[in-house]
N, C-alpha and C positions, 0 to 999 in steps of 0.2 A: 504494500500500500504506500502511495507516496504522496505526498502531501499535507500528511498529517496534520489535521486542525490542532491549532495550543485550547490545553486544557488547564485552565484554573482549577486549583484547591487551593481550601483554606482550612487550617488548623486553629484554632481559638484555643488558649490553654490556659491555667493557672491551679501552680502548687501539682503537676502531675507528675512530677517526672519518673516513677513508676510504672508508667507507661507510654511517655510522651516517647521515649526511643523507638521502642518498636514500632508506633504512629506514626515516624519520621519516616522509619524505614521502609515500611510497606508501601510510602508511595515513592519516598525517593528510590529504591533500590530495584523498582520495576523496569529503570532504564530508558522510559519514555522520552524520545527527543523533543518532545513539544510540550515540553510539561512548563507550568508555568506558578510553582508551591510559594505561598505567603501563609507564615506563621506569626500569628498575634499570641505572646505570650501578655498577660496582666501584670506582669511584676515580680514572679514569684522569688520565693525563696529557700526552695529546696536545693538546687542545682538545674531548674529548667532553663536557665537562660544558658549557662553551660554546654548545655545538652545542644541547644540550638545552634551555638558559636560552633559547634565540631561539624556541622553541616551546613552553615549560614554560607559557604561558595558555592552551594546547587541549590539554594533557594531565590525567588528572586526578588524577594523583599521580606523583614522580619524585623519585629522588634520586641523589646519587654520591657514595660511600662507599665505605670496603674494608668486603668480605663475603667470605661462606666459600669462593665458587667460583662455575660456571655455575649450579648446583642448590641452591644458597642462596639468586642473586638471582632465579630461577624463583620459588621457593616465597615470599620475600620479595613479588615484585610479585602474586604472586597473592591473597593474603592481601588487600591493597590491590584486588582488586577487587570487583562486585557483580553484574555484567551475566549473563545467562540464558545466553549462549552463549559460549565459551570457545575460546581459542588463544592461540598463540605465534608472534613472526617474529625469527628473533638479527638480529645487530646489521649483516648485510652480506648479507642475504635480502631479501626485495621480495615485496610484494602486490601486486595487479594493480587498474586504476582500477575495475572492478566486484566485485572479491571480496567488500567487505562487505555490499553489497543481494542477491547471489545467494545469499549464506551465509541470509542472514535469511530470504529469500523460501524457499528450499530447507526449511527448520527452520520456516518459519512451514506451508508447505504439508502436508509430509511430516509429522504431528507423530509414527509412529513410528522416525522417524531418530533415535537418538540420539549418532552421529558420521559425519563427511562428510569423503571425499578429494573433491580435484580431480585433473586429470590430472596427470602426471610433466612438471614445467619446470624447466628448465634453462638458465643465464646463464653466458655469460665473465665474464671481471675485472670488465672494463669494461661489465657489463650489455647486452650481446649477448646477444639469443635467440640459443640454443643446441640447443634439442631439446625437442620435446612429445612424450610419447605418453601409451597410452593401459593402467594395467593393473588388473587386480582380484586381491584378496584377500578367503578368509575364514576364518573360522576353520583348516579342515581343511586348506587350504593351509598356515598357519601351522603347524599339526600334522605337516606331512608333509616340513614343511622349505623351503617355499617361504613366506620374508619376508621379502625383501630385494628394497627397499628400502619403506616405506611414508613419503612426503617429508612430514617434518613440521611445515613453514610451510604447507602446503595441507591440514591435518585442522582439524576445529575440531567441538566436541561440545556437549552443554550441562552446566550446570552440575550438573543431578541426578546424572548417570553420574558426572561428577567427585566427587559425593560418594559415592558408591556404591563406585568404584574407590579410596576413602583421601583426596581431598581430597590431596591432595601430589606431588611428584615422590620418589623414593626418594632421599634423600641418601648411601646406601652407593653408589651409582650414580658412576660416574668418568665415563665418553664416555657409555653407551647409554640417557640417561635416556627418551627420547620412546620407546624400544625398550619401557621394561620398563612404559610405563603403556600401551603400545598391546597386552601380554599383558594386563593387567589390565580395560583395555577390550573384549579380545576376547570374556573368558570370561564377559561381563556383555551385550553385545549387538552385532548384526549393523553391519556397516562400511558405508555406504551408498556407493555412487559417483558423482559430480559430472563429467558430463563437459564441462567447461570449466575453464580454469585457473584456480586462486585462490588459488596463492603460487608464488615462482620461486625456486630454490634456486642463489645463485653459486657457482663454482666457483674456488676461489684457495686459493693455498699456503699461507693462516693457518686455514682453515678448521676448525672443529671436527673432522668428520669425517675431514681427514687427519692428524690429531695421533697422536702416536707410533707412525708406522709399521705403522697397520692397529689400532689398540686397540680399535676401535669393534665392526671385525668380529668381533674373537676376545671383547669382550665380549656380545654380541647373542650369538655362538652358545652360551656357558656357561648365559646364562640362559635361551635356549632350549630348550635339555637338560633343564635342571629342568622348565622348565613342561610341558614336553611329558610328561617322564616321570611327572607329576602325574596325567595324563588317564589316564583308563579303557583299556582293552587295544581293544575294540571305537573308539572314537575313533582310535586312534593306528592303527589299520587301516585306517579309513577315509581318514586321513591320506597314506598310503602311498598310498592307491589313487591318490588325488588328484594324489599325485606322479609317478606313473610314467605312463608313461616321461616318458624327457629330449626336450629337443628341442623342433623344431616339431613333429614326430607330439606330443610331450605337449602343447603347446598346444592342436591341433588334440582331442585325446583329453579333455581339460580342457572347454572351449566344448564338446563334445557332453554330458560326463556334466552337465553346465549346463542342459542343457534337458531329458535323461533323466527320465521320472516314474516311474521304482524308487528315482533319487537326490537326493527332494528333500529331505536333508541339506545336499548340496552347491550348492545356489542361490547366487549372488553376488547382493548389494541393491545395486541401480540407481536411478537416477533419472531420470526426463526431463523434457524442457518441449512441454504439451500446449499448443498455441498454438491450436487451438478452445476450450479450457477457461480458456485464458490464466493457468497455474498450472504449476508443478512437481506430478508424481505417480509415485509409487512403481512401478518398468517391471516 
């Protein structure tokens, strides 16, 4: 493949350096000639700035400094980037040794993708695989109350949609900021699905998402509320359908209205790899 689009990451960090190495590593150590890594450390002081100086000549900007919070150094390191395709991995999550050529190759073939999951992975402490699977969302899902969890070291979009959707993270945002740009990317274009992994989310007791005893859930579902009640009567119907029932029968009832031609509102966007064509194409 030549050509290769530059792809921004950003790392936001503070106080991790427990794991901020090996988060260095997985993305620098993948080798990617277009890569384009900015690290916002907050100031710490365990030895994360350290950590960063041993790598700070294959980054292409970084600093450590006190800032406003998670969503100041987000916005801060993005700001510092330039690259066509866009993501994020914190400071104690992992990419995988092919995430950034399959992101590109995915974005280079598909060009109406304009945001891409990988599967659902999952790490112990100690970076043990932990669990893959495999799920889809789309909008009317999201509508009917089914959006949890969308793992946000494994989405990556390009940078048009990010200006589309405000160019930002929402700084009024406390825990659910990947929450409330993934409403803002819904209602702007379809979620495509990656089925191979291409971030891995650890699991440990400093975690963002476990921070004050579930905040993250009771905020995701407030601003779900709104957004939802935002959409049209007919939407949020369709919503509902999507929902019900609970269960495997909803699964099972889900996967059929999926390929139903009266419901092609409800498509999920896929993707595969045509190995006659030897290219990713839209399934």
């Amino acid at each position: 493949m030549t050509d290769l689009p530059v792809i921004s990451i950003v790392t936001p960090s503070f106080n991790q350096v427990a794991y901020l190495e090996s988060t260095l590593a997985s993305v620098l150590d993948q080798g990617y000639p277009a890569l384009d890594y900015v690290v916002v450390d907050a100031g710490s002081s365990d030895g994360s700035r350290e950590a960063i100086e041993r790598v700070a000549d294959r980054l292409s900007w970084w600093c450590s400094e006190p800032d406003g919070g998670h969503i100041d150094g987000l916005n801060k390191g993005f700001r510092h980037t330039t690259g066509e395709i866009m993501g994020w991995v914190n400071s104690s999550d992992m990419q995988l040794p092919w995430t950034l050529r399959t992101v590109a190759r995915v974005f280079s073939d598909v060009p109406e993708a304009q945001w891409v999951m990988g599967l659902q992975t999952l790490l112990a402490d100690d970076g043990t695989l932990t669990g893959v699977w495999d799920t889809h969302w789309n909008r009317h899902d999201f509508l009917g109350g089914r959006y949890r969890w969308l793992q946000q070291e494994s989405v990556f979009w390009r940078r048009s949609l990010w200006q589309r959707a405000g160019a930002g993270i929402d700084p009024s945002v406390k825990y659910a900021c990947d929450f409330d740009l993934w409403l803002r990317f819904m209602d702007l274009a379809p979620l495509f699905h990656v089925p191979v992994p291409l971030g891995a989310y650890r699991q440990h007791g400093e975690r963002r998402g476990a921070a004050d005893g579930g905040a993250y859930g009771l905020e995701t579902r407030a601003m779900w509320e709104r957004w939802a009640a935002a959409h049209p009567a007919r939407e949020r119907r369709r919503g509902r359908l999507a929902a019900a029932p609970g269960g495997r029968l909803g699964d099972l009832w889900r996967e059929a209205l999926d390929r139903l031609p009266f419901a092609p509102w409800y498509r999920h966007h896929r993707v595969r790899y045509d190995e006659g064509a030897g290219k990713w194409v839209a399934a």
